[in-house]
C-alpha positions as CSV (number, residue, x, y, z in Angstrom):
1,X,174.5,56.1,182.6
2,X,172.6,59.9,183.3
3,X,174.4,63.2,184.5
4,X,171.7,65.3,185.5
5,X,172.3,69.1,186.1
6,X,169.8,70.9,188.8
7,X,169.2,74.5,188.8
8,X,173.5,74.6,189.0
9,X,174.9,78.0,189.2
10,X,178.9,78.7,189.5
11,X,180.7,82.3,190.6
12,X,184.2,82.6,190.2
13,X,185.3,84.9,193.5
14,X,187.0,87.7,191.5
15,X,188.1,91.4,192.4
16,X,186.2,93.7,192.3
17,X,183.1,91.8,191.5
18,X,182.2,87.9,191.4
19,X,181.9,86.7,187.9
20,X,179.1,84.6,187.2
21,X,179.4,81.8,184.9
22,X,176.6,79.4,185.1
23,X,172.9,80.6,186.3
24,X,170.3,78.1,186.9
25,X,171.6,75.2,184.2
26,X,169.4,71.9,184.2
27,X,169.9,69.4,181.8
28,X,170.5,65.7,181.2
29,X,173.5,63.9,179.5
30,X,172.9,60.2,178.8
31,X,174.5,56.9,177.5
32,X,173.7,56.5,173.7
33,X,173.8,60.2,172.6
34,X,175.5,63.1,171.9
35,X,174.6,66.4,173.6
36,X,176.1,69.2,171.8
37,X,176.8,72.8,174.1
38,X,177.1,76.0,171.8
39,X,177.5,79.3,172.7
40,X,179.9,82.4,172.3
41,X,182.9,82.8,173.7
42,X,182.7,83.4,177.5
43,X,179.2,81.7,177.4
44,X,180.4,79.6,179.8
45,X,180.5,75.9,177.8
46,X,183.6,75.2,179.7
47,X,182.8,76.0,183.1
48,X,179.5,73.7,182.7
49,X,182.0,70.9,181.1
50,X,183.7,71.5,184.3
51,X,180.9,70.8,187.0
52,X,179.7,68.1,184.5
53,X,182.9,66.4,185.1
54,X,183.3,66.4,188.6
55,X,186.0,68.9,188.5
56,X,184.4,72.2,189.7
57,X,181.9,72.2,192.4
58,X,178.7,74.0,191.6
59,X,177.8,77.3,194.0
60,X,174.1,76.4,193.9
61,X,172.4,73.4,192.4
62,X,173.1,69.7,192.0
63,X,175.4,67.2,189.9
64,X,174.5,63.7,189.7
65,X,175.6,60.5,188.0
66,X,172.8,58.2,188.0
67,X,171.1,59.7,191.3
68,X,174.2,59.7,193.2
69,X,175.3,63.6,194.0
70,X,178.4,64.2,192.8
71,X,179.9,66.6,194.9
72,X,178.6,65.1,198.4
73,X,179.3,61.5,200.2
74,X,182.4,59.7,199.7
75,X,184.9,61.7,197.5
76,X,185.5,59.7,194.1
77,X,188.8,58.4,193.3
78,X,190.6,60.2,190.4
79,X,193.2,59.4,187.4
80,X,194.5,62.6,186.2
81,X,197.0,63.1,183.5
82,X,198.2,66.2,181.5
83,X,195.7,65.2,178.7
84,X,192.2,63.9,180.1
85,X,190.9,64.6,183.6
86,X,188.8,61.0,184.6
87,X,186.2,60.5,187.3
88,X,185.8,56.8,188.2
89,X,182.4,56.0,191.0
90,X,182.5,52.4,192.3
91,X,178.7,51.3,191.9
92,X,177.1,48.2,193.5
93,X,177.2,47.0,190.1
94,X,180.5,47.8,188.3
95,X,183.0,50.8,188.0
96,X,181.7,53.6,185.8
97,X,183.4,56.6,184.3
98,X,183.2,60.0,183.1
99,X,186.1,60.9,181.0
100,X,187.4,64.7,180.3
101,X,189.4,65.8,177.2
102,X,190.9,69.2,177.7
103,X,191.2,71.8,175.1
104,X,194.2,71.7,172.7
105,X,195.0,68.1,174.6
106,X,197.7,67.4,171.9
107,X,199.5,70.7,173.5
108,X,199.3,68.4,177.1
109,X,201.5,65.1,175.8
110,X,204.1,64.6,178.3
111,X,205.3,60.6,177.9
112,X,208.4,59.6,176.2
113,X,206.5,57.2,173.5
114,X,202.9,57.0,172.6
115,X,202.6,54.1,174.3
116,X,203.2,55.5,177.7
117,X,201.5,58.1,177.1
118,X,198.4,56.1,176.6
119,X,198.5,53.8,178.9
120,X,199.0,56.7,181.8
121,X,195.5,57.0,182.9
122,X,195.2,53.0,183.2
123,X,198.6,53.3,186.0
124,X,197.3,52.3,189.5
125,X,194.7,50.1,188.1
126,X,196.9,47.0,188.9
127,X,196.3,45.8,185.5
128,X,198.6,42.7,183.8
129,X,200.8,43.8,181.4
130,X,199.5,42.1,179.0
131,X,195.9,43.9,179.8
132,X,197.4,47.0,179.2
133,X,199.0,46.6,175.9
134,X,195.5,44.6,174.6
135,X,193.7,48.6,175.8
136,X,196.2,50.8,174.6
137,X,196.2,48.7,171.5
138,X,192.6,48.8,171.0
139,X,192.5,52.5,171.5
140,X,195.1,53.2,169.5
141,X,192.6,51.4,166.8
142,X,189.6,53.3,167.7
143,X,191.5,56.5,167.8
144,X,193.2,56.2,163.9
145,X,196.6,55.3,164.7
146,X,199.1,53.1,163.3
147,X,200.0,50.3,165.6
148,X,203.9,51.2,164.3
149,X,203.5,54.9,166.2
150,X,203.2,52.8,170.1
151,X,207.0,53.4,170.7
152,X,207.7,56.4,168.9
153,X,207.9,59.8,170.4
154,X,204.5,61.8,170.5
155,X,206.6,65.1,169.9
156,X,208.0,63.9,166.3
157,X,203.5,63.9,165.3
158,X,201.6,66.1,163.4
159,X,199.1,68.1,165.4
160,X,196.5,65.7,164.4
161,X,198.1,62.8,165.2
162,X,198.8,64.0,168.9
163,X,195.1,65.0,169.1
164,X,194.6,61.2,168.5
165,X,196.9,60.0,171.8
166,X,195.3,62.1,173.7
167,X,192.0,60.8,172.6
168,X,193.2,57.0,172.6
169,X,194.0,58.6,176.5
170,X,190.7,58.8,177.2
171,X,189.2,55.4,175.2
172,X,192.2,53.3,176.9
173,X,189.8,53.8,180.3
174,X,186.3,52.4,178.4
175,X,184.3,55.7,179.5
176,X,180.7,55.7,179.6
177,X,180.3,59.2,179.0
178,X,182.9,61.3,177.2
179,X,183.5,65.0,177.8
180,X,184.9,66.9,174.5
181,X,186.1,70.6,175.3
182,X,186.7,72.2,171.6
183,X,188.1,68.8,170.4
184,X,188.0,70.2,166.7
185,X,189.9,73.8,167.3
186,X,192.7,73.9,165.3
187,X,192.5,70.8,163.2
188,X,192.2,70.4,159.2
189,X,188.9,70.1,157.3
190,X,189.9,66.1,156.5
191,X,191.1,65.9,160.5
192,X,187.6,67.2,161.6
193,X,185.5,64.7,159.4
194,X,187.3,61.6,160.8
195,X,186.8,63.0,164.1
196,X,183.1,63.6,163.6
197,X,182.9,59.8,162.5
198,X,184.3,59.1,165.7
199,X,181.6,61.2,167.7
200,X,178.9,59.2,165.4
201,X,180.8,55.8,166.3
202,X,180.7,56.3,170.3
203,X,177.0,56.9,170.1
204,X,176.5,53.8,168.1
205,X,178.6,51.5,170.5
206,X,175.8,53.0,173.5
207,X,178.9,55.9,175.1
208,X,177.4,59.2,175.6
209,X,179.0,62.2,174.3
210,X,178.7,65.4,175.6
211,X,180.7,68.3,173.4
212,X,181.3,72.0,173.9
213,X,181.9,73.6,169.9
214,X,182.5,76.8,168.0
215,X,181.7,74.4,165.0
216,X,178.6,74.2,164.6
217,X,178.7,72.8,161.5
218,X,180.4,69.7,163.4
219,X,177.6,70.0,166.0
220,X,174.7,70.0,162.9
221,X,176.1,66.4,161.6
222,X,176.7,64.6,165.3
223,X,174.8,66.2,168.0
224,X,171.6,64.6,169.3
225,X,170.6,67.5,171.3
226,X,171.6,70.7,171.3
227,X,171.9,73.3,174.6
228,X,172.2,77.0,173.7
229,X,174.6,79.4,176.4
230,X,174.6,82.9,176.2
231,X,176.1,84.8,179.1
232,X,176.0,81.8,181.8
233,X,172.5,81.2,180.9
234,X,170.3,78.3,179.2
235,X,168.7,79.9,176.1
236,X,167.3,77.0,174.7
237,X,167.6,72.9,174.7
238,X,166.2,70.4,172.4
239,X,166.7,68.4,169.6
240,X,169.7,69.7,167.4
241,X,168.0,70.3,164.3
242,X,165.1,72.4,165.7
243,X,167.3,74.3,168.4
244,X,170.1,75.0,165.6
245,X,167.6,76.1,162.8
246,X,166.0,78.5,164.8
247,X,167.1,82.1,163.8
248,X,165.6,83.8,166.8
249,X,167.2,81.2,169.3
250,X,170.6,81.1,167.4
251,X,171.0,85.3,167.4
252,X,169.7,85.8,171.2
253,X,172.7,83.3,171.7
254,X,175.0,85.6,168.9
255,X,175.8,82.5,167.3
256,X,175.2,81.9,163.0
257,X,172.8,78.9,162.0
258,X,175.3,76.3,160.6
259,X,175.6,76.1,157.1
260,X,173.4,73.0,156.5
261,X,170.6,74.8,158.3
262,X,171.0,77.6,155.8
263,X,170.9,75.8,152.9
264,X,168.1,73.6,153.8
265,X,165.8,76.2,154.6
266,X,166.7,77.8,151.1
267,X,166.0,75.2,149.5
268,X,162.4,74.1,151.0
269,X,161.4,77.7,150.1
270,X,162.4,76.8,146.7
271,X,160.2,73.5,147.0
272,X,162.5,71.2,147.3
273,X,161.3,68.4,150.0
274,X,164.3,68.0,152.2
275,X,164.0,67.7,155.9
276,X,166.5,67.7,158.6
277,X,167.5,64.3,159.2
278,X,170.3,65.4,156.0
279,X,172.2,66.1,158.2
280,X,175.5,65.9,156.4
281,X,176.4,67.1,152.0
282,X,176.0,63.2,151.1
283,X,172.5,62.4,152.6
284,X,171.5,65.9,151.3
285,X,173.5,65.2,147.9
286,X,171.4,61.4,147.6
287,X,167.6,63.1,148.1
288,X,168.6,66.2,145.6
289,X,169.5,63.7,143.2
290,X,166.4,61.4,144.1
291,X,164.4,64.1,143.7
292,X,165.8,65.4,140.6
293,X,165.4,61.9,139.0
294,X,162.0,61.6,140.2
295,X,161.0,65.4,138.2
296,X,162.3,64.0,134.9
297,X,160.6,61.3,134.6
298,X,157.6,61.0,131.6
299,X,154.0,61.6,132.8
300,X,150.8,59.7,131.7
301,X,150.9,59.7,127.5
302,X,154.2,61.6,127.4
């Protein structure tokens, strides 16, 4: 599955001036990878979310979902709960979907039980009962939660276990391509690594990720590709470790290299022969140590 973006520029009608939030955006988001959007606040990551999604019609420019233009022809049919906005196109071959998590979605949980809450999205589907419980189940796997937590209320949850319905919300309707809008803000360092090794699990299974982030240092360890906003406009795309590491690119965007970045360009000034696939502290912890091993070892006739 492909959403392509075409020259897709968006103006909010505002007094006393339009504001402008997108200008001339093409880009691709595919099935297998994660596409990363950074930018400041007000760069306008969630408006292009937004158009992405099906949920805000471009000004100028073109959305489409494999070819098919979003935004013209036969309306698509919607699911739409308090925590994920969906967009299902019936293809000649089989339904597809794009999938929408909201920011703060744990702040968005309505349903008396996890359970319901869940299985929301799925309502209308004319699914068997015993359909639904095997998805909302299997989400509830894929998302970290007890199996015990299906009929308790989602109020009585830690934040970080809310954050988790609401995601199991979206993976209960099998998305091809899933739509993260700050899905980190607000959690705990040990929250936001299981949640990265989520990101790093859809992309294995073939779903496409697409993800709007302040933390960059999330975006260094899962992203495939990186897109750079500043001000409605594209400052750079490419591959995450070259966009990311590039000082010039990341301060016309007022944005700070992640951390990783940082400390592997220290250290290759120093000598040390690391490259940019570490893209997390245990790969780069494995080749320092490698490398350490490798300088202590005896030379010819020592």
């Amino acid at each position: 599955m492909r959403i392509t973006l075409a020259g897709v520029s968006l103006t909010y009608p505002a007094r006393p001036d339009p504001v402008n939030a997108l200008a001339g955006i093409t880009l691709t988001a595919n099935s297998g990878e994660c596409l990363a959007v950074v930018g400041a606040s007000g760069a306008g990551k969630s408006s292009l979310l937004a158009c992405m999604a099906g949920l805000l019609p471009p000004t100028r420019g073109q959305v489409q979902v494999d070819g098919c233009d979003l935004y013209q022809g036969r309306p698509p049919r919607w699911r739409l709960g308090r925590s994920l906005i969906s967009l299902f196109r019936v293809s000649p071959g089989r339904p597809q979907s794009v999938a929408l998590l909201l920011q703060h979605p744990e702040q968005q949980l309505f349903a008396a039980t996890v359970f319901d809450d869940i299985a929301f999205g799925l309502r209308g589907q004319r699914l068997a009962r015993a359909e639904i419980e095997k998805r909302v189940a299997a989400a509830m796997a894929e998302a970290g939660l007890p199996a015990s937590y299906a009929f308790r209320s989602p109020f009585a949850l830690s934040t970080g276990e809310r954050r988790r319905v609401a995601l199991a919300g979206v993976m209960v309707l099998q998305p091809e391509i899933i739509i993260l809008d700050e899905p980190t803000a607000g959690l705990d360092p040990q929250a936001r690594r299981a949640f990265s090794q989520n990101l790093l699990r859809w992309r294995r299974q073939g779903r496409g990720v697409v993800l709007a982030s302040h933390d960059l240092d999330l975006v260094w360890r899962v992203a495939d590709r990186v897109t750079v906003l500043h001000q409605g406009q594209m400052v750079a795309t490419g591959p995450a470790p070259q966009v990311l590491a590039d000082g010039n690119v990341m301060a016309a965007a007022r944005l700070q290299q992640p951390a990783m970045a940082r400390l592997l360009f220290t250290l290759r000034r120093r000598g040390w022969e690391v490259g940019d696939e570490l893209r997390d502290e245990e790969r780069l912890a494995a080749r320092l140590a490698e490398l350490l091993a490798c300088s202590r070892q005896p030379g010819p006739g020592e």
